[in-house]
PAZAPA-4460 file (N, C-alpha, C; in steps of 0.05 Angstrom, whole numbers, plus 32768, in hexadecimal, padded with zeros to 4 digits):
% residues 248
    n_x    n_y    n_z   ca_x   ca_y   ca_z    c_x    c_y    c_z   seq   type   mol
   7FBC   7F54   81CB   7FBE   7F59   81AF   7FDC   7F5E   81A7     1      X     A
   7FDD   7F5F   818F   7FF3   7F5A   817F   7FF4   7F69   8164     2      X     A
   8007   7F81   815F   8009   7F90   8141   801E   7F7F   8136     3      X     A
   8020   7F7E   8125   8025   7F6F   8105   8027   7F7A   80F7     4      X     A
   8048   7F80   80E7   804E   7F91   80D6   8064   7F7B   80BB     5      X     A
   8055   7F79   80A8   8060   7F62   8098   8079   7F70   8082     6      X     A
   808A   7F63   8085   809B   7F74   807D   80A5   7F66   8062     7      X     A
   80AC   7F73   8044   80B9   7F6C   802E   80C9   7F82   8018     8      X     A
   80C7   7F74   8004   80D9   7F87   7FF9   80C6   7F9E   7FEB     9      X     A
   80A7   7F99   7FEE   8092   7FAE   7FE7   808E   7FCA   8001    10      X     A
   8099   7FC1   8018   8095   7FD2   8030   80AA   7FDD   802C    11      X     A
   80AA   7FF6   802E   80BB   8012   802A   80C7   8012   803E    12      X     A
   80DB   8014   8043   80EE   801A   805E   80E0   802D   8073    13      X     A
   80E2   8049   8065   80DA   8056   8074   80BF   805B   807E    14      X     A
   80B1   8046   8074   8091   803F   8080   8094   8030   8095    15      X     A
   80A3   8013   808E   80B0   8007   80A9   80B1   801A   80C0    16      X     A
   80C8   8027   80BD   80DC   8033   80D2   80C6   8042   80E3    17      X     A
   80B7   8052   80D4   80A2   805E   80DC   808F   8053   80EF    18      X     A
   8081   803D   80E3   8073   802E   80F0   8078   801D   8111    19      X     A
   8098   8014   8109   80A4   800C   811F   80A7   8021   8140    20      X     A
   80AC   8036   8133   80BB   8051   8139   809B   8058   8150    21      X     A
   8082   804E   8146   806B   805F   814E   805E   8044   815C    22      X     A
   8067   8033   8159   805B   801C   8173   806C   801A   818B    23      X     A
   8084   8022   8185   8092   8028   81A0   808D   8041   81A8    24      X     A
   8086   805A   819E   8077   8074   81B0   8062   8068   81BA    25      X     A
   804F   8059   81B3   8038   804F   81BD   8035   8031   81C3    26      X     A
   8043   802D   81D0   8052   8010   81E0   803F   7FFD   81D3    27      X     A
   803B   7FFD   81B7   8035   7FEC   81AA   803A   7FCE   81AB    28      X     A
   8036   7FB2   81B5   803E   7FA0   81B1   8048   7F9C   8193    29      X     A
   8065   7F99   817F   8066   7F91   8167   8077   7F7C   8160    30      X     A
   806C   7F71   814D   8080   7F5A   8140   8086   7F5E   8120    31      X     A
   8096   7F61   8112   80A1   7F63   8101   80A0   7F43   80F3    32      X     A
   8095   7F42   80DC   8096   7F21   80D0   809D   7F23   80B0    33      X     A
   80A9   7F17   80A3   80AE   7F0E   808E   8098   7F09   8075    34      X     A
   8094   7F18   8068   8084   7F07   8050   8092   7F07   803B    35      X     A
   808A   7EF6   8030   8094   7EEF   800E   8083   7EE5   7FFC    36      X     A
   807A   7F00   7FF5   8067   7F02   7FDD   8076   7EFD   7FC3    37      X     A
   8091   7F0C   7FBB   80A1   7F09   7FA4   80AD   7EED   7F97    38      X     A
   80A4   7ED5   7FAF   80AE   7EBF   7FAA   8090   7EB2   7F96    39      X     A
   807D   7EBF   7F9D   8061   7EB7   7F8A   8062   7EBE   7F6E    40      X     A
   8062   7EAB   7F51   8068   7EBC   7F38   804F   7ECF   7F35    41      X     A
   8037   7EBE   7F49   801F   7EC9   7F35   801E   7EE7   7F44    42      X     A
   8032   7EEE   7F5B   802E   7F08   7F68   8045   7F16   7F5B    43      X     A
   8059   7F0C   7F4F   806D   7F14   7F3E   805F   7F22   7F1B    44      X     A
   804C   7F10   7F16   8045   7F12   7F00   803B   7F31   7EFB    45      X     A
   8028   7F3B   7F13   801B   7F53   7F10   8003   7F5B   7F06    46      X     A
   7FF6   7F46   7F0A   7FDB   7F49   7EF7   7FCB   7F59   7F0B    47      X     A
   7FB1   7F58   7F05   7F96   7F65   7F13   7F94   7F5A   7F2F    48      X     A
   7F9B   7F45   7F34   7F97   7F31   7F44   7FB2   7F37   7F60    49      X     A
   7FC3   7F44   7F5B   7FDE   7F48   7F60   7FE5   7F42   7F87    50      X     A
   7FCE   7F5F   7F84   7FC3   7F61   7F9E   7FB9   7F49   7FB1    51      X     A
   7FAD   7F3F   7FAA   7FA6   7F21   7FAE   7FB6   7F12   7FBB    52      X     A
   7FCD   7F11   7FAC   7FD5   7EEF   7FB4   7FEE   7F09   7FCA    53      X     A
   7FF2   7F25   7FCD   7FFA   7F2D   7FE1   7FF7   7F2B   7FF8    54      X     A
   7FDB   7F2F   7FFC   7FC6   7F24   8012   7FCA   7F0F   801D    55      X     A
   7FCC   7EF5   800B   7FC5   7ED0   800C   7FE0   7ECC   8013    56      X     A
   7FF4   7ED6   8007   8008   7ED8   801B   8013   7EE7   8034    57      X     A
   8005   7EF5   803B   8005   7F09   8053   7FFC   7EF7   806D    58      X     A
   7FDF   7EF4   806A   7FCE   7EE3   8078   7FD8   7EC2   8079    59      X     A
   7FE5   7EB7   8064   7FEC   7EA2   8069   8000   7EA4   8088    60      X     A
   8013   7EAE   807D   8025   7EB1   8093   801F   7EBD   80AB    61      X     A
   800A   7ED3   80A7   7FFD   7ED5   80C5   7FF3   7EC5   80DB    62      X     A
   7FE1   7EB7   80C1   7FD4   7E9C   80D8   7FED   7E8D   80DA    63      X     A
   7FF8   7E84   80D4   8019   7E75   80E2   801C   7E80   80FC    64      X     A
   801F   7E9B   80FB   802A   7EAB   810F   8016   7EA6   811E    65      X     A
   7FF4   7EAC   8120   7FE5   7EAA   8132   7FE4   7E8F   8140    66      X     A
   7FEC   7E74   812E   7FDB   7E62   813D   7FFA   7E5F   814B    67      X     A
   8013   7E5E   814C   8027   7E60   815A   8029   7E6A   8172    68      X     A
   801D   7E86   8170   801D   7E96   818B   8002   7EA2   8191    69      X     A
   7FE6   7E87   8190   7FDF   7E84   81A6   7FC1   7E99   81A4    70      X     A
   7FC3   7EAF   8190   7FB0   7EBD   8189   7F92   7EB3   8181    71      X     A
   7F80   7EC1   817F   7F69   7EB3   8173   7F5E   7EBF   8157    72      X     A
   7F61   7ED5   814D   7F66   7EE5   8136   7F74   7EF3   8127    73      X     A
   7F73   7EFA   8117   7F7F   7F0F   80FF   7F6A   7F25   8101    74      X     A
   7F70   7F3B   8104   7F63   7F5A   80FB   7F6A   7F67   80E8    75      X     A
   7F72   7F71   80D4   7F7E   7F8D   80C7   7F67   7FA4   80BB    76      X     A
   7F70   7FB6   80B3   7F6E   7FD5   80B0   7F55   7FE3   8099    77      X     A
   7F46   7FCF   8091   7F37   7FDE   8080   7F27   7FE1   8088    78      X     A
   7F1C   7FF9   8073   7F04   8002   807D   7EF1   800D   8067    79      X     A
   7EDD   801F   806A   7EC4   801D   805A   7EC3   8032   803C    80      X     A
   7EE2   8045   8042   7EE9   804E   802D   7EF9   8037   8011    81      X     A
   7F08   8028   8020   7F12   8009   800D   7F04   7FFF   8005    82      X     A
   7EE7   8005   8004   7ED5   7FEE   7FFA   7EC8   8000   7FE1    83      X     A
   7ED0   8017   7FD4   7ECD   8024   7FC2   7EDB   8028   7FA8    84      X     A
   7EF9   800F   7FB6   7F0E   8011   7FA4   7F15   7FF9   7F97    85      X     A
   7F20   7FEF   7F89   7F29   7FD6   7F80   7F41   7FC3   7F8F    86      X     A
   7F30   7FB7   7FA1   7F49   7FB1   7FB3   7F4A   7F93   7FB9    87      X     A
   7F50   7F7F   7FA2   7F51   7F64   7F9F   7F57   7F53   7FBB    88      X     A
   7F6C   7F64   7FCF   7F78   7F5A   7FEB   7F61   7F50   8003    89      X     A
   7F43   7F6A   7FF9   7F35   7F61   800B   7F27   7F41   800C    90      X     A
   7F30   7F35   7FEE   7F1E   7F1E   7FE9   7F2C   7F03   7FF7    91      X     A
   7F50   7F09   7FF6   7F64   7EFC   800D   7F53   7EFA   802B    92      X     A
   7F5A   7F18   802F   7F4A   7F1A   8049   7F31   7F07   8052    93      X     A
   7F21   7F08   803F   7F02   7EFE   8043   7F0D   7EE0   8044    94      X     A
   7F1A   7ED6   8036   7F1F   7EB4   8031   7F2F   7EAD   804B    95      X     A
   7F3B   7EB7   805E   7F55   7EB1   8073   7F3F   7EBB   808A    96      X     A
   7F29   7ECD   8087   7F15   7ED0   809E   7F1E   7EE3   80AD    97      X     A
   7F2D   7EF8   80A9   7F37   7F0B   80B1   7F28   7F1A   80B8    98      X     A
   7F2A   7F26   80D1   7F14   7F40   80E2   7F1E   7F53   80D1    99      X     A
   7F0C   7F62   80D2   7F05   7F7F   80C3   7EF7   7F90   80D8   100      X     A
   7F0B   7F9B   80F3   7EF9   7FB0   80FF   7EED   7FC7   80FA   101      X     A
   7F02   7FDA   80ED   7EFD   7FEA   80E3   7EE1   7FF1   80CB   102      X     A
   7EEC   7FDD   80C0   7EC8   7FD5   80AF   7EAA   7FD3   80BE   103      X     A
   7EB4   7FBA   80CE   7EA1   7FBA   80E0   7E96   7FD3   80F2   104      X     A
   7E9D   7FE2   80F9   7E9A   8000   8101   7E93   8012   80EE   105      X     A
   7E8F   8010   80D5   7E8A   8022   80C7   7E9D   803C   80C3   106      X     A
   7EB3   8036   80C5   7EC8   8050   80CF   7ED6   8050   80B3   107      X     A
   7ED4   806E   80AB   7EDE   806F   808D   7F00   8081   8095   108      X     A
   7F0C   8084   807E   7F2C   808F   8082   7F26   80A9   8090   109      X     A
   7F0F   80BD   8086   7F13   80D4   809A   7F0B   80CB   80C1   110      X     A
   7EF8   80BD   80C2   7EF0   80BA   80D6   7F04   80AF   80EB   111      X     A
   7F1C   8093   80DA   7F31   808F   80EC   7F45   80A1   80EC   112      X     A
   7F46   80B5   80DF   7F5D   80CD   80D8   7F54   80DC   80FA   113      X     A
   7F35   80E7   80F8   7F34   80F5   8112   7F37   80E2   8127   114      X     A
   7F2B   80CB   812C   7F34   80BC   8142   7F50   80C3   8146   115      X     A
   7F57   80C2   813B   7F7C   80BE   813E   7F7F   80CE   8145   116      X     A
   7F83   80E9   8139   7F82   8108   813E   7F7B   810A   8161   117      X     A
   7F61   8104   816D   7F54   8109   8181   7F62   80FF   8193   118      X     A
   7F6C   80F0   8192   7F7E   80D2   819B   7F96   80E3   81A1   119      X     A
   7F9E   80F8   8198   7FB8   80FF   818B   7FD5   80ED   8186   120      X     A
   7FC3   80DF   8171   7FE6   80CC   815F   7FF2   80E0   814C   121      X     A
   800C   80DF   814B   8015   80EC   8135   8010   80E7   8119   122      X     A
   8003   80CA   8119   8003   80C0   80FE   7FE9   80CB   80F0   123      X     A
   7FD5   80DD   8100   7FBA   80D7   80F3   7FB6   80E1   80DA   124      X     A
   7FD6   80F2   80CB   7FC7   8104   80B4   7FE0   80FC   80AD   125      X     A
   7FEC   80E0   80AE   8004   80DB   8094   7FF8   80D0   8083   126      X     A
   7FFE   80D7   8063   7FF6   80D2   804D   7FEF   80B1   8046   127      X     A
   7FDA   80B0   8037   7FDD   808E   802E   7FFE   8083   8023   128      X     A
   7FF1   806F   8021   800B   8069   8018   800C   8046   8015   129      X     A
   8008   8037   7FF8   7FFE   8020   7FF4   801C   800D   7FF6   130      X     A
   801E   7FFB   7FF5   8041   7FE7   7FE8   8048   7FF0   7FD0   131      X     A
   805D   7FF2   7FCC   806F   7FF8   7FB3   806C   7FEC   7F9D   132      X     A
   805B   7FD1   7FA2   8056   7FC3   7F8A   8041   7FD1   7F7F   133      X     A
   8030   7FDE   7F89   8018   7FE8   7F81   8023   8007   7F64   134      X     A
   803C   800F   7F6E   8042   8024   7F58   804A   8013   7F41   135      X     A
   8049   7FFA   7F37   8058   7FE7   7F19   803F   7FEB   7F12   136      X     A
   803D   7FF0   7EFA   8029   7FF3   7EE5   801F   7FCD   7EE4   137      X     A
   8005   7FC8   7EDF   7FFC   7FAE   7EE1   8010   7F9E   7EC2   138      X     A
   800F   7F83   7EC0   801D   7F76   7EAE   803E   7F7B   7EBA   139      X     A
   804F   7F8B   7EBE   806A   7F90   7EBE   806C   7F7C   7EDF   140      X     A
   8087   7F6C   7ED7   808E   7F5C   7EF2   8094   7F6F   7F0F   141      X     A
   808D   7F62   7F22   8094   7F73   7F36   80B0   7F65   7F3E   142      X     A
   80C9   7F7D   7F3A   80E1   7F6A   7F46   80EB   7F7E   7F5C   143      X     A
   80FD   7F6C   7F6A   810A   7F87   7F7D   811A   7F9C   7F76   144      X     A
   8120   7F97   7F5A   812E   7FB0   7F4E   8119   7FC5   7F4B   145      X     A
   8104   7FBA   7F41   80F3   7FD9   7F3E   80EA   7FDE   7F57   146      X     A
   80E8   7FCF   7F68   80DB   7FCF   7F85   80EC   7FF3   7F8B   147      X     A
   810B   7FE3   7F87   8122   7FF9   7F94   811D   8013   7F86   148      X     A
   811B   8011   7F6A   811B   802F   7F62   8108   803C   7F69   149      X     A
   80EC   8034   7F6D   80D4   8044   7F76   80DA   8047   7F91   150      X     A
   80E5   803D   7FA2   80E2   8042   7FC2   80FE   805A   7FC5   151      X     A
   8110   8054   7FAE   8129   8067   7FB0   8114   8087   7FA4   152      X     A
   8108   8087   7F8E   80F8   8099   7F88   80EB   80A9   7F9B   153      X     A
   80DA   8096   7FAA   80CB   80AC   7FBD   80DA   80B3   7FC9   154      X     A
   80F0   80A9   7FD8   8102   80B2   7FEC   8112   80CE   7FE5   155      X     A
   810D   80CA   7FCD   811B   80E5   7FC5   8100   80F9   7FBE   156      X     A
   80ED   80F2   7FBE   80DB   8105   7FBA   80CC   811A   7FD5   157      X     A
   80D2   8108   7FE9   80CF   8108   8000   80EB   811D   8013   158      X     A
   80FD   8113   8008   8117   812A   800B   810C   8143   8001   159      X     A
   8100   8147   7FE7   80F6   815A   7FDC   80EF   8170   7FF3   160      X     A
   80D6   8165   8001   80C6   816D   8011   80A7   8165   8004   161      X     A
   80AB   8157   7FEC   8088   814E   7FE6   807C   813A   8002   162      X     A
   8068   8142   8001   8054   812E   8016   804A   811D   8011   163      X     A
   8034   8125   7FF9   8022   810B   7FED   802C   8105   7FCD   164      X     A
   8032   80EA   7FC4   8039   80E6   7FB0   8045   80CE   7FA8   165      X     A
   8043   80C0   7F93   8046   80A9   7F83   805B   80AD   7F74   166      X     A
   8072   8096   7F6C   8083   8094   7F54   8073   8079   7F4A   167      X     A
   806A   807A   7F31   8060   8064   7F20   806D   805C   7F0F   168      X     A
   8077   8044   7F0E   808E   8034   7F01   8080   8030   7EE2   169      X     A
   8089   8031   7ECF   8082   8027   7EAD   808C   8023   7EA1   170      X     A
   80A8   8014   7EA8   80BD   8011   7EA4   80CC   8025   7E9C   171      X     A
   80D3   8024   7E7E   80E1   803F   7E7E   80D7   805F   7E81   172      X     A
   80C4   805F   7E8B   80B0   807A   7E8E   80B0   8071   7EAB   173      X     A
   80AD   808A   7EC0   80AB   8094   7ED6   8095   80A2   7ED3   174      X     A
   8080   80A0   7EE4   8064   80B2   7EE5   8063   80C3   7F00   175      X     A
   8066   80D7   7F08   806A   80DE   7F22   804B   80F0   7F24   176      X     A
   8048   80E7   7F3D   8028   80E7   7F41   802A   80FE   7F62   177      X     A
   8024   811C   7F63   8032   8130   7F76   800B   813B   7F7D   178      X     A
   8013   8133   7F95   7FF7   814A   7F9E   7FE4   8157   7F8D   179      X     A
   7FD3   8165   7F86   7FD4   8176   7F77   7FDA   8196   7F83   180      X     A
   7FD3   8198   7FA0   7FDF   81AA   7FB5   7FF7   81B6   7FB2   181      X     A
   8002   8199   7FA6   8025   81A3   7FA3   8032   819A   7F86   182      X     A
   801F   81A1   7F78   801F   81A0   7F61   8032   81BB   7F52   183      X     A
   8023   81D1   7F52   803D   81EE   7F52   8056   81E3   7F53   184      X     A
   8053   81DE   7F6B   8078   81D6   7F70   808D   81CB   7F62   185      X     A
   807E   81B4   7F61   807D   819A   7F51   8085   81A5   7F2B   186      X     A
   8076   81AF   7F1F   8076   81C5   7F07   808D   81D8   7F08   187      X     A
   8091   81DB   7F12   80AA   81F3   7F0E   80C7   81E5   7F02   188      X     A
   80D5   81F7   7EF5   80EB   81E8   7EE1   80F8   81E1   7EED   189      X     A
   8102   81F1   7F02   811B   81E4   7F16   810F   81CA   7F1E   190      X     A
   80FC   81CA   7F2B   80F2   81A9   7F32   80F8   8199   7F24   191      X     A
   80E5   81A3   7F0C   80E2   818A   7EFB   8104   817E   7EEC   192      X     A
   8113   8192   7EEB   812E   8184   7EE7   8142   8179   7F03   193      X     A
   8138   8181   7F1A   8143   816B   7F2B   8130   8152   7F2D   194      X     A
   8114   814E   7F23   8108   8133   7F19   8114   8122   7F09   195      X     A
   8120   8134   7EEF   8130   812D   7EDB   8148   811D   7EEC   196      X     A
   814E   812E   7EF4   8174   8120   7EFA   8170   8106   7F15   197      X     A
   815E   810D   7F1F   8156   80F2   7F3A   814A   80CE   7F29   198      X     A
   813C   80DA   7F10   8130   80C1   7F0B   813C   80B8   7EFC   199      X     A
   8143   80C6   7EE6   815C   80BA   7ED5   8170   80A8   7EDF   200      X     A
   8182   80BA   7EEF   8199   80A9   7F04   8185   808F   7F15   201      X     A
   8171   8094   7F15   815E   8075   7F1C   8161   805D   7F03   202      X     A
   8162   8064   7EE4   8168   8057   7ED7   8148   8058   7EC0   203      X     A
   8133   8070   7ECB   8128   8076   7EBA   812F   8088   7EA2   204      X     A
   8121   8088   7E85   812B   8090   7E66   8115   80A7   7E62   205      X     A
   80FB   809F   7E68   80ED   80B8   7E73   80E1   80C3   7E8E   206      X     A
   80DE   80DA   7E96   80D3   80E8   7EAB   80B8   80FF   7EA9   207      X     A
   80A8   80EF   7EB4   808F   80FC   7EB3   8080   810B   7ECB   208      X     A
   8073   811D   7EC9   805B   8127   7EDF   8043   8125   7EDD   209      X     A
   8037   8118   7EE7   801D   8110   7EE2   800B   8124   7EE6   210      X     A
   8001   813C   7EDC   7FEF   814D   7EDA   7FD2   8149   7EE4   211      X     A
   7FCB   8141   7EEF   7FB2   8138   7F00   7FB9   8136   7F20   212      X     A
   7FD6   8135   7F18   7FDA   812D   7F38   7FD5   8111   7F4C   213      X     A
   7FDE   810B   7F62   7FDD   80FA   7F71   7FBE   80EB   7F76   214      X     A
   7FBB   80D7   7F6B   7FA2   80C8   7F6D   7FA7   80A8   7F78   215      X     A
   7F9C   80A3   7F8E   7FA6   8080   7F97   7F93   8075   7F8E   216      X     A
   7FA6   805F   7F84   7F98   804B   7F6A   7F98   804F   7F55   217      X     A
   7FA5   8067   7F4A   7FAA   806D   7F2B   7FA9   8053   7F1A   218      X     A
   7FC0   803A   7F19   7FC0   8031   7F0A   7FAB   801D   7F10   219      X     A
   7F98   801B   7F13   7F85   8009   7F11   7F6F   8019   7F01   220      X     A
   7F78   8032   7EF0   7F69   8037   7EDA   7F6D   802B   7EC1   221      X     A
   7F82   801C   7EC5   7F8F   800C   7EAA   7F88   7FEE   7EAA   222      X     A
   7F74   7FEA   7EBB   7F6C   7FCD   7EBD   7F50   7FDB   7EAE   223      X     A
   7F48   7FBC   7E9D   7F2D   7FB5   7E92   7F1C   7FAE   7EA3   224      X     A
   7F04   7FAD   7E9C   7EF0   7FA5   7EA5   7EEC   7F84   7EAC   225      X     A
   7EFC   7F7B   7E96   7F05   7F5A   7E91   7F19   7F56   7EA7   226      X     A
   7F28   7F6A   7EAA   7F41   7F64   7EBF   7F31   7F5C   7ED7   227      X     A
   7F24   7F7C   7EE6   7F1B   7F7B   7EFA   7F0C   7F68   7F03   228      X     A
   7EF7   7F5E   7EEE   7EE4   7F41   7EF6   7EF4   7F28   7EFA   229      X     A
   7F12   7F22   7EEE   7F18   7F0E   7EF3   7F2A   7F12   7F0D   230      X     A
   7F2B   7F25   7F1E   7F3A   7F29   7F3B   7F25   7F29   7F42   231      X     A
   7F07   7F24   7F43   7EF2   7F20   7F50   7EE1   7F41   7F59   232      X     A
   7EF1   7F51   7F47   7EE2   7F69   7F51   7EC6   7F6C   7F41   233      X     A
   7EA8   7F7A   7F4E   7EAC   7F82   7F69   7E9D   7F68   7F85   234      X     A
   7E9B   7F55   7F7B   7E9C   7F42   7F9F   7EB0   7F41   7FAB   235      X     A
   7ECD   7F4A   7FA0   7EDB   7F4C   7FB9   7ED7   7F62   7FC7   236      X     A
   7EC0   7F79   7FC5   7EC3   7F83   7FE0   7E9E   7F83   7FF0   237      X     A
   7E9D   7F6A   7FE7   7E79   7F68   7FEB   7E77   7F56   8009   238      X     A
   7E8C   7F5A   801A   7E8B   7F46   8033   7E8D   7F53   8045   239      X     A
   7E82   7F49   8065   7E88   7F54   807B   7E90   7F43   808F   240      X     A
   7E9F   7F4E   809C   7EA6   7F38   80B7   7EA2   7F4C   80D6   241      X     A
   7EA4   7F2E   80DA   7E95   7F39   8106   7EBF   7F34   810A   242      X     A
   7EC4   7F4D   811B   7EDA   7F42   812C   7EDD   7F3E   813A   243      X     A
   7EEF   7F31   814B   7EF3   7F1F   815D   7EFA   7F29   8175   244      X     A
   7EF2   7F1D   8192   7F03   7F32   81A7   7F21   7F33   81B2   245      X     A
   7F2C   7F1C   81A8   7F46   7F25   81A8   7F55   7F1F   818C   246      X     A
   7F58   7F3E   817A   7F62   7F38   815F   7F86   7F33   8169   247      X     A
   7F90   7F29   8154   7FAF   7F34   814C   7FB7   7F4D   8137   248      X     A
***
């Protein structure tokens, strides 16, 4: 077997670094590959669909890589809590024939959290954490300039000492999306004016706190019902696959 970590200008550095950082504690076989999703307009464009052609380009280039070196599958990471959410990528998945072990096992986020845990990985209780394209509000282009300010954002949010949390791009509005755990914190004046002076100097006009707190998938409350049916939701998450015995 073989891990596969696709790398662009949506992958956060320090998710990378991370990731890299924890297949060599665990003598991970890895390969680092290239995608280029941003060269797609219709993945540029940002619609409902967005997710999608992220995937179609993910998997395209995977199978390159597979039938090159010799592999007989593709595997990746979902599982039976993703299939509750609006997640257009799984429908990529299903078209390229992609194993789904984790599915196939019935294994939901808590259940691989304790695996992991039991296992003892360090990773088993780091926070979600989706591509950077996913914080652009739908309709607004995804470019690498906003790519930069949101990945510069968390990075500074994360200096903070916040754990779990979103910067959501709206163009000139910043939505910052904080735990609700660490929400207090987050509220207090002194904070909220070093929020002020961090996002501004980002090049945002307003700065916001999102009072509900940290929710993944927020902005896919701003899609219609019309949206969602034409990204195929919900049959994109109405499939199952057998995986294979030797995935990549």
């Amino acid at each position: 077997m073989l891990a596969v970590i696709a790398d662009s200008p949506s992958l956060a550095r320090t998710h990378l670094v991370d990731a890299i950082s924890f297949a060599e504690e665990q003598r991970i076989p890895l390969r680092v590959i290239r995608t280029s999703e941003l060269d797609r307009p219709e993945y540029v464009l940002n619609d409902s669909s967005r997710c999608f052609h992220c995937k179609d380009e993910l998997f395209d280039v995977m199978e390159a890589f597979r039938e090159a070196h010799g592999f007989d599958a593709i595997a990746y990471g979902v599982n039976v809590d993703d299939q509750g959410d609006f997640r257009p990528g799984q429908a990529a998945a299903h078209q390229h024939h992609v194993a789904a072990p984790l599915l196939d096992a019935r294994l939901t986020k808590q259940d691989i959290r304790d695996l992991a845990h039991a296992a003892g990985l360090r990773v088993w209780n780091k926070p979600a954490s989706a591509c950077l394209s996913s914080r652009i509000e739908y309709g607004r282009p995804v470019t690498r300039e906003a790519l930069s300010v949101i990945e510069r954002g968390e990075d500074a949010l994360r200096e903070l000492g916040f754990r779990q949390f979103r910067v959501r791009h709206h163009g000139d509005i910043v939505r910052i999306e904080v735990d609700r755990e660490e929400l207090p914190r987050a509220l207090d004046p002194a904070m909220a004016g070093e929020f002020t002076r961090i996002f501004k100097a980002l090049g945002f006009k307003f700065v916001t706190l999102d009072l509900e707190g940290f929710r993944s998938g927020s902005m896919n409350n701003l899609l219609s019902v019309e949206d969602l049916r034409r990204a195929g939701w919900p049959a994109a998450n109405s499939f199952r696959l057998t995986s294979p015995a030797k995935p990549l």
